[in-house]
C-alpha positions as CSV (number, residue, x, y, z in Angstrom):
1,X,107.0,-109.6,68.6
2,X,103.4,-111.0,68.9
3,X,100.8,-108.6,67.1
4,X,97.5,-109.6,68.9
5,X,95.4,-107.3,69.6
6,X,95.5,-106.6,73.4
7,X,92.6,-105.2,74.9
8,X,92.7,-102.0,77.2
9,X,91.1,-100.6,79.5
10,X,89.9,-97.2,79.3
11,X,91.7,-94.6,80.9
12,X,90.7,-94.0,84.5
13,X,89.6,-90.1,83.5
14,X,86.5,-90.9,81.7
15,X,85.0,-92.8,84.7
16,X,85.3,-89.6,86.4
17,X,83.9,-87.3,83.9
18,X,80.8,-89.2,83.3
19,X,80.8,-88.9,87.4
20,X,81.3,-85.2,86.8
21,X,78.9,-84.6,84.3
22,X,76.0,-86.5,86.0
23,X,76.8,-84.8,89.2
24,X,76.7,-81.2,87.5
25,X,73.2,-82.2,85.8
26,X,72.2,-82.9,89.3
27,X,73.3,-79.4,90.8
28,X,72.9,-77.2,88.1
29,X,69.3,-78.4,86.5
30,X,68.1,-77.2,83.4
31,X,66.7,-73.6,84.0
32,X,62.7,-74.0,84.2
33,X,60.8,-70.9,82.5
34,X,60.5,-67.9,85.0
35,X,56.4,-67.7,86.5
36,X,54.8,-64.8,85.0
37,X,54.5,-62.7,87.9
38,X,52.0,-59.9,88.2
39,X,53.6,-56.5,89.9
40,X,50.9,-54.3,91.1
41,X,51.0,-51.0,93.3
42,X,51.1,-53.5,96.9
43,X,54.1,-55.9,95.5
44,X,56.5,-53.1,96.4
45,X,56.3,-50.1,98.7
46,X,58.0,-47.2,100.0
47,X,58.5,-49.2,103.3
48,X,60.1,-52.2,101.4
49,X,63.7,-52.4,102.6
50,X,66.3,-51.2,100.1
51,X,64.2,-49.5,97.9
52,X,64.5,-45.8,98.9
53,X,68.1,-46.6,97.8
54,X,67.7,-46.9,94.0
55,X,67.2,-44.2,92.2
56,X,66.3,-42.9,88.5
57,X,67.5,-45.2,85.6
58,X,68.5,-47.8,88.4
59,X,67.8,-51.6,88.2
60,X,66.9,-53.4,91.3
61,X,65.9,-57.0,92.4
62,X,62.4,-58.3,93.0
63,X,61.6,-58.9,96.9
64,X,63.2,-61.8,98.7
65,X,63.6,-62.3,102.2
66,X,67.0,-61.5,103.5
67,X,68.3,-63.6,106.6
68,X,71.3,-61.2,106.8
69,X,68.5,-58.5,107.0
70,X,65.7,-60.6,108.5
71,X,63.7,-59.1,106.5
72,X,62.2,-59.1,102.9
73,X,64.6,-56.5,100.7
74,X,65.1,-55.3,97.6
75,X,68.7,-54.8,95.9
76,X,70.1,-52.9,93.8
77,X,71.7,-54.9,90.6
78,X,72.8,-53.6,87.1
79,X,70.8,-54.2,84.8
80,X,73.1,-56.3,82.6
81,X,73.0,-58.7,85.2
82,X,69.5,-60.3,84.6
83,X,68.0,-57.6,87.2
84,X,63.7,-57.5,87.7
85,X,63.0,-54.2,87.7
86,X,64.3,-50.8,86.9
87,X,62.8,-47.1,88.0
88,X,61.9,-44.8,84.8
89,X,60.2,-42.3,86.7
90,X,59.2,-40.5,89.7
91,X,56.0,-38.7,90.6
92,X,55.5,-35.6,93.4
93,X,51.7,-36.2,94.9
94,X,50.1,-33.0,96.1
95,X,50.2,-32.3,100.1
96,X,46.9,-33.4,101.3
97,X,45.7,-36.1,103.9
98,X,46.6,-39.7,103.1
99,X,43.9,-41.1,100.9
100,X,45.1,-44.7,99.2
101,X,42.3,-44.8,96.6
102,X,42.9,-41.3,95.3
103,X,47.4,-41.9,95.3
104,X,46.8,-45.4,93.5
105,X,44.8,-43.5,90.9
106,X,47.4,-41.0,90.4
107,X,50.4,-43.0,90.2
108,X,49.0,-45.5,87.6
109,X,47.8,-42.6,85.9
110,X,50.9,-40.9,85.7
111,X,53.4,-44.3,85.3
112,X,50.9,-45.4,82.4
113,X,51.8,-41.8,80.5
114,X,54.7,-41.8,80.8
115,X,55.1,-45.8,79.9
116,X,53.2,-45.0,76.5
117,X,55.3,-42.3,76.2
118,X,58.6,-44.4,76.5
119,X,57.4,-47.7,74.7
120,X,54.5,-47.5,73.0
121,X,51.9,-50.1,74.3
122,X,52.8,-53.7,76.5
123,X,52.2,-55.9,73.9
124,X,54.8,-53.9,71.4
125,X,57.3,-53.6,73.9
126,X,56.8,-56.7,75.9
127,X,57.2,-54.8,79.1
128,X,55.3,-54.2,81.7
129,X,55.3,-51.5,84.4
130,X,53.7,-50.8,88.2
131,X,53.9,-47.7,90.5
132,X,55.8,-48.1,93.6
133,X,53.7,-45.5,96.4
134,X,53.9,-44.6,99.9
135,X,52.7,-46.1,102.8
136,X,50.2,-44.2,105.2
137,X,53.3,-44.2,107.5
138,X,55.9,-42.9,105.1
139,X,53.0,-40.6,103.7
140,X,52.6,-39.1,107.6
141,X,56.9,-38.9,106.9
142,X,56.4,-36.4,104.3
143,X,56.8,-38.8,101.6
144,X,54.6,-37.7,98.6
145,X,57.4,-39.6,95.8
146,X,55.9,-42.7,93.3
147,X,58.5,-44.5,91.7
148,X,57.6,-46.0,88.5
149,X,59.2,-49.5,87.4
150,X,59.7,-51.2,84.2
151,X,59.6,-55.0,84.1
152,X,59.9,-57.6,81.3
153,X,56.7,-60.3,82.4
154,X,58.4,-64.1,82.5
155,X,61.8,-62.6,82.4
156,X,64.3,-60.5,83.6
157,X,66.3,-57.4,82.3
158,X,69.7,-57.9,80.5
159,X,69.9,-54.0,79.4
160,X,68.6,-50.6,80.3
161,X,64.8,-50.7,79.2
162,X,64.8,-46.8,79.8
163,X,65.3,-45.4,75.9
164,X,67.4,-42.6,77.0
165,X,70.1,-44.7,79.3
166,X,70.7,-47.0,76.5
């Protein structure tokens, strides 16, 4: 029996994983830090779709249009999975005539309280929060309700921010 050394070729798989794995690169790219967005009390209102849906404790998406909608929504998601937002609190506005200036005082007033009172400051907690208010149109509705949400800046939720859901 001759005992040269006989050269092989490699098996036929590891042509196709390399293929694989340089095609997966390609598809999946590394993930690129999230913008630091900057929610104030006009990224969200009462008259963005989906979001008289969620309710207290509840995490939700930021806005994206929809083409199933046709129309820039928010949704619902749990919070575990890498949601935007979540509601901590609601606030009742007196009855009065609609007056923007005044409600956007109120609601950041009343958010920021109760923010403080939840986490301490932004910098300690690394959150972030922003009222969510009523539109003159949903105002002439009867809607008088701020939602108040909770957001991590550069980053999403993987938990319940709210202390008392956790």
């Amino acid at each position: 029996m001759n005992r040269t050394a006989v050269l092989r070729r490699p098996p036929r798989y590891r042509g196709w994983a390399l293929a694989a794995a340089v095609l997966a690169f390609a598809v999946f790219p590394a993930a690129e830090p999230r913008a630091v967005v900057h929610k104030d009390d006009t990224f969200i209102t009462a008259q963005t779709a989906g979001i008289l849906t969620i309710e207290g404790g509840e995490c939700f998406t930021d806005p994206a249009y929809s083409s199933r909608a046709g129309e820039v929504v928010v949704l619902y998601r749990p919070c575990e999975e890498r949601a935007d937002n979540q509601s901590y609190a609601f606030l009742h506005a007196a009855e009065g005539p609609w007056d923007r200036p005044a409600l956007v005082s109120f609601a950041w007033d009343g958010c920021g309280r109760d923010f403080t009172r939840r986490w301490g400051s932004r910098e300690s907690s690394g959150l972030d929060y922003y009222p969510i208010l009523p539109t003159e149109e949903t105002w002439a509705d009867g809607d008088r309700d701020v939602m108040c949400a909770v957001y991590r800046p550069g980053g999403q939720l993987t938990r319940s921010m709210v202390p008392l859901l956790r």
